[in-house]
ZADRENVEX-763235 format. One line per 4 residues: number of its first residue (from 1); their letters; for each residue x, y, z negated of C-alpha. Coordinates in Angstrom, 1 decimal. Last residue first. Example, Ala and Ser with C-alpha at 12.3 -4.5 7.8 and 13.67 -1.06 7.14 Angstrom:
BEGIN
2) sa) 13.7/-1.1/-7.1  12.3/-4.5/-7.8 .
This chain:
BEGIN
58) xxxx) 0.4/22.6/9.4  -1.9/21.6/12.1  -0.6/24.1/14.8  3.2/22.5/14.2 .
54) xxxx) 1.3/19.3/15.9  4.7/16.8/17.2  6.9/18.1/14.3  4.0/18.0/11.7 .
50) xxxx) 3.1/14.0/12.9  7.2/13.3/12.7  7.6/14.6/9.2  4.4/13.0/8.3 .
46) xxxx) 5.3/9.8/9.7  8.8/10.1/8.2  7.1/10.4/4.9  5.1/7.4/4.9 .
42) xxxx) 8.0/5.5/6.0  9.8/6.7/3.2  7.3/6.0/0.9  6.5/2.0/2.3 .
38) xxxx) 10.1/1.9/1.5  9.8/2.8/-1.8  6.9/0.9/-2.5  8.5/-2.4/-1.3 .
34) xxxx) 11.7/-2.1/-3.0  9.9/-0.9/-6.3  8.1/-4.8/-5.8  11.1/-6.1/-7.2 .
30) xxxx) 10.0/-5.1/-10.9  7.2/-3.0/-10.7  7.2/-3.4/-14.6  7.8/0.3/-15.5 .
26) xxxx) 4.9/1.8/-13.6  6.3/5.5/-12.2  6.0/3.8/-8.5  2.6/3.3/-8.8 .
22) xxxx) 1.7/6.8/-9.4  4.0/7.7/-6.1  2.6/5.7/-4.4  -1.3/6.7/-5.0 .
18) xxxx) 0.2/9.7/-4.3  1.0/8.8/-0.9  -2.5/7.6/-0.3  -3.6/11.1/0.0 .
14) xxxx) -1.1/12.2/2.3  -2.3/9.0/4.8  -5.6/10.6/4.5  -4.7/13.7/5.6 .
10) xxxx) -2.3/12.1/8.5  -5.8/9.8/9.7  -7.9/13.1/9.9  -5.0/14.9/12.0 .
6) xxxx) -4.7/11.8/14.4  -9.0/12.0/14.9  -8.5/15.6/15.3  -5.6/15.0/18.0 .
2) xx) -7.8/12.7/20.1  -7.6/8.8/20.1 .
């Protein structure tokens, strides 16, 4: 796997974040708000990590 390809995959990764996010606004996630959270925070620590490792990409 090439940097473009791992670029490609992070900008798509972004996009599903919002999808997250909209999900996690739903009032009867119930335990499932656990799940999303996590999956967030994950998400962003990625993306943290991914912008550390390719600065040029920002």
């Amino acid at each position: 796997m090439d940097a473009e390809m791992i670029k490609e995959r992070i900008r798509l990764i972004e996009g599903k974040r919002e999808s997250l996010l909209r999900l996690l606004e739903q009032p009867d996630l119930g335990t499932l708000r656990i799940d999303v959270n996590q999956a967030l925070e994950e998400m962003d620590d990625l993306i943290d990590e991914f912008r550390r490792t390719f600065p040029e990409a920002i």
